[in-house]
N, C-alpha and C positions, 0 to 999 in steps of 0.2 A: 924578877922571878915569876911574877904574875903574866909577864906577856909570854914567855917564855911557857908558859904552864898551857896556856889559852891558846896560842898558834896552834899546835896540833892537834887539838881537837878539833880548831874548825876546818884544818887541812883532811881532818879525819872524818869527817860531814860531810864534807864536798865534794868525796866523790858518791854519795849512798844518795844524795840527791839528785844529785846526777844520771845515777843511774836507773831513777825512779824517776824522771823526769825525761828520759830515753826512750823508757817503757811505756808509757805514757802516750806518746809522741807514737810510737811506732802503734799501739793499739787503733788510735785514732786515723792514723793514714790506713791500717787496715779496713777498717769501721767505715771511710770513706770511699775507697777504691769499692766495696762490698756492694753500698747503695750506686755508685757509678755503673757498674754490673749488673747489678736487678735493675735499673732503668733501660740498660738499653738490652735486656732482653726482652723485657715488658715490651718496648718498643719496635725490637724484632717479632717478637709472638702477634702482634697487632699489624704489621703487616703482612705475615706469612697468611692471618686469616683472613686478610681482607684484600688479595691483591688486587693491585692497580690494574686498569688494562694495556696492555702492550702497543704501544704508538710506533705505528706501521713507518719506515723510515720510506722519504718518498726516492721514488726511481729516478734515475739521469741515464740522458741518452750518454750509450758510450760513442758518441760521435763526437757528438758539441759539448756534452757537459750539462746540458739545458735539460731542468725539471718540468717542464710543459709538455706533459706526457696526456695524451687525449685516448681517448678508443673508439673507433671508427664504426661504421653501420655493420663491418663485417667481423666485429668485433676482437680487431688487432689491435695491437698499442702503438701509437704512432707519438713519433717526437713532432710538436707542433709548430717546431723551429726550421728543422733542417728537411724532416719527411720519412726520418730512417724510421724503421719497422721495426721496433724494438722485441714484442714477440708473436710470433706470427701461428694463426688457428690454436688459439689456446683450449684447453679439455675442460667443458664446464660439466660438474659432478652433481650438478643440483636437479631438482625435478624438471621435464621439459611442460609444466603447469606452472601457474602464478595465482597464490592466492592473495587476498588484501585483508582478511578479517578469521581466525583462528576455526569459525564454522565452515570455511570456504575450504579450508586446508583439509580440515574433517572428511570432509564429504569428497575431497578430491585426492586425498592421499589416497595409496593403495598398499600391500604387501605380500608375502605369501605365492605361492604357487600359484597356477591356472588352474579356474575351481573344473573338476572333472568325477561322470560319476561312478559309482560305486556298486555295484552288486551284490549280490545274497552270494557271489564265490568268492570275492574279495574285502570280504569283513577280516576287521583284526581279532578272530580269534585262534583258540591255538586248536589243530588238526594232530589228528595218530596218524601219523605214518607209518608204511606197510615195510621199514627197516626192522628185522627180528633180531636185532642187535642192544649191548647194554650198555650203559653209559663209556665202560671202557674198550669196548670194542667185540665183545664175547657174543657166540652166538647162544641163543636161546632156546631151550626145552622147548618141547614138540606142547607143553599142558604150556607152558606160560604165551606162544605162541596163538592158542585156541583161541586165549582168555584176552589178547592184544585185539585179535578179532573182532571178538564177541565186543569190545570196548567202542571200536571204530564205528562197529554196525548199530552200537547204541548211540552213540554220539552221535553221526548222521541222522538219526531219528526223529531226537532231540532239538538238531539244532534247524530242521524242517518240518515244520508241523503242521502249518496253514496248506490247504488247495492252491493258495497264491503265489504263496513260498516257491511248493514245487514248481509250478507252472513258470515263474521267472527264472528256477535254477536251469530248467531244463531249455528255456530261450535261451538263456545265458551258454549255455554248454553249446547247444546248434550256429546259434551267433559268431563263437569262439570258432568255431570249427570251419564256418563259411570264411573269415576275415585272415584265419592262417591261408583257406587257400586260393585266395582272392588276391592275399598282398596288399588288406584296406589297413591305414591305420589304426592308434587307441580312439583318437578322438571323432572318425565317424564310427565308431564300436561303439561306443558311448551316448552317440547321438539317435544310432538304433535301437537300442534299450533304452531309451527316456521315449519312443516314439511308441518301442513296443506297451510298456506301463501305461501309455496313454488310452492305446487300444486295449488292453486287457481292465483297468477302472472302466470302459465306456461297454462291458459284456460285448464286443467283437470277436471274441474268439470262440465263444462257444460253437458248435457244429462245423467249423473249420481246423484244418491240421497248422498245429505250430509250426512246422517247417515251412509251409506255405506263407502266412503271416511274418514269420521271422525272417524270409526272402526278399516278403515287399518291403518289410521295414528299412532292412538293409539297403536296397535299391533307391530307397528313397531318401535316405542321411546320403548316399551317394550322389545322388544329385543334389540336395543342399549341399555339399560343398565341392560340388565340381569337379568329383571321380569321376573318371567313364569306367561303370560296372554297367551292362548293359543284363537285359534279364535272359537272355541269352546264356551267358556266362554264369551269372549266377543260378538258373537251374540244372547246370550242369554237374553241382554239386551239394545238392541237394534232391531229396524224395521227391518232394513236390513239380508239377508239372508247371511248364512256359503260360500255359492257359490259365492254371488256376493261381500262381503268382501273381499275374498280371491280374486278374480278378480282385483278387487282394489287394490288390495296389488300389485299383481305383476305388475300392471300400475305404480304404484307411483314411485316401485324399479326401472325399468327399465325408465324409464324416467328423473325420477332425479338423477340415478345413484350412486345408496345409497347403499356401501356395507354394509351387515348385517354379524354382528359373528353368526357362528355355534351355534345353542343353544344344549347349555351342559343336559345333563340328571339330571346329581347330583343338578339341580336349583330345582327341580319338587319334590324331596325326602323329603326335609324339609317340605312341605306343603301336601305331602301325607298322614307324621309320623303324624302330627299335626290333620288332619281331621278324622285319625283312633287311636285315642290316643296310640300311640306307644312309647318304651321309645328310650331312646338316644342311646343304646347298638346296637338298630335293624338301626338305622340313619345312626352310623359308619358303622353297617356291610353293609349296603345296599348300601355304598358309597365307600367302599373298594370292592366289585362286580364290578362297575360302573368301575371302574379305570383301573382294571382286562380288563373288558372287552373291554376298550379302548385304551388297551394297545396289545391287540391281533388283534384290527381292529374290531369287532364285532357291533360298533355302526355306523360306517359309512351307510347312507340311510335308516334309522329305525326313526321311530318319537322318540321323547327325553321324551316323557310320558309315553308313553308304555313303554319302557326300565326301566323306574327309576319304576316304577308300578310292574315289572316284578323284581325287585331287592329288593325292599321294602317288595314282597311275598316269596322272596325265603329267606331273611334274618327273616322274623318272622315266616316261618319252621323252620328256622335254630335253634332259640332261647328262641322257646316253646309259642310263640305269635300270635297263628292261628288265621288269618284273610281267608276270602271266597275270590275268585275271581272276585269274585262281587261287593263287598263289596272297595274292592283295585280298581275295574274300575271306580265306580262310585266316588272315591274321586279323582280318575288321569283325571276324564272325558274323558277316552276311553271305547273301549268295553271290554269284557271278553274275545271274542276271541282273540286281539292283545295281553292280558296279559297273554293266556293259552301258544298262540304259540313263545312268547320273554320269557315267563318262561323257557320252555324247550328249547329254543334252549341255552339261558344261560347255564344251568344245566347240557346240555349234552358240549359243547366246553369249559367249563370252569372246566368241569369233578367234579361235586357238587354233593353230595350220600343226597338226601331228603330223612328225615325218614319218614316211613311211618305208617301212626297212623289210 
């Protein structure tokens, strides 16, 4: 009776232990797998912050297979097996400088635009425009229009108030007006107004007209960089006279002590061909003249118009493209006579048989 009494109880234990002994068991492999998870994220987190460097896999020639990959003086990749070209003028994107020490880099980096200058008309402020209109389009009372005026005429005032001030706006405005009709670029514009500031700090302009001043300057950034603007030309559009321009010039040179390059002849050929529609055949020949003849000394104290003028007419005898003398003066803006008497003396020292038609 007694075992009989006993067996199911313990049959009746055995599963409550069990089942507690399940729970158990499944808590812990949870508990386990948990910490298995926080480690290898711990261990993912630790490399995402710290990556590794990326190990460049080496090249093979696709000919041979062969990793003996060289680069050449001309900076190709060459297989050092078989000779194939693997890539050939590769794009290098880095400075064409080399520095070795982080000051050198300094000092030798660059960035940013071309520095260029800046004027009392082209400051970043804000201007009233002469638009009688409102924001949405409407046009404006005759009294709010006065009062637009009267705003513009004080604001100019205002933002001109030194002797100096005016005195550059008003370069600046004549300068502008010379270089639209001349067809000079920004950057000899730029280079006449840093010449003019230089004469106006040194009182060169007092008793002399701005226009005159503002002519030489112009003439003279013209020849630093190799425009042929002759003073010719440029008095033709301007007040100021060829005499007292050229007066000016030689004030500014001698004063501020401004060596100017020789101006070359062959500058003046291209816009000669161009104004007498000439082809490119008569350009070389009239620049292979030019060279000739400054190579014998020939050009030394002769104006650089006339000569190229006189090269220009003997190359289109030469090439069945008969231009007048005239015709050649008036696009070199000399006379006839300078290009009668630089023709032949060309033609006789250079010993050149002109046929005659």
């Amino acid at each position: 009776m007694v075992s009989e009494v006993t067996t199911p109880n313990k049959a009746a234990s055995s599963p409550q232990t069990g089942e507690r002994g399940s729970s158990g068991g499944s808590e812990d492999k949870q508990r386990s797998m948990k910490n298995v998870l926080e480690k290898l994220y711990s261990i993912h987190r630790r490399q995402v912050q710290q990556p590794q460097p990326e190990q460049e896999t080496p090249k093979t020639c696709p000919h041979c297979g062969s990793t003996r990959i060289i680069k050449n003086e001309l900076g190709q990749l060459v297989c050092e097996r078989c000779g194939f070209v693997i890539e050939d003028r590769p794009v290098d994107l880095g400075p064409e400088w080399r520095a070795f020490t982080p000051e050198e880099r300094n000092t030798r980096s660059r960035t940013g635009g071309p520095l260029r200058h800046t004027g009392l008309g082209e400051a970043l402020t804000t201007k009233i425009d002469l638009v009688f209109k409102d924001s949405s389009g409407k046009e404006l009372s005759l009294r709010q229009k006065l009062e637009i005026l009267k705003y513009r005429k004080w604001q100019q005032r205002i933002r001109i108030q030194t002797s100096y001030e005016r005195n550059i706006l008003q370069a600046l405005h004549e300068l502008n007006k010379l270089a639209a009709n001349l067809g000079i670029p920004k950057v000899v514009v730029d280079e006449a107004l840093s010449i003019y500031e230089k004469v106006l700090e040194q009182g060169l302009v007092k008793g002399r007209s701005i226009e005159a001043i503002v002519a030489a300057c112009l003439h003279m950034a013209c020849r630093i960089h190799g425009i042929p603007r002759s003073l010719d030309e440029i008095s033709q559009y301007t007040k100021a006279s060829r005499k007292e321009i050229a007066r000016c010039f030689r004030l500014i040179a001698r004063e501020l002590g401004v060596k100017l390059p020789l101006a070359d002849p062959k500058m003046y050929v291209p816009k000669i061909c161009e104004h007498l529609k000439l082809s490119g055949e008569i350009m070389r020949e009239a620049m292979r003249i030019l060279d000739e003849a400054k190579r014998r000394g020939l050009t030394a104290g002769k104006d650089p118009a006339g000569l190229a003028a006189a090269a220009v007419y003997i190359a289109a005898l030469l090439k069945g493209e008969v231009r007048t003398q005239k015709e050649v003066a008036q696009a070199a803006q000399v006379t006839e006579v300078t290009v009668r008497n630089r023709y032949k003396e060309l033609a006789r020292e250079l010993g050149i048989k002109i046929p005659v038609k």
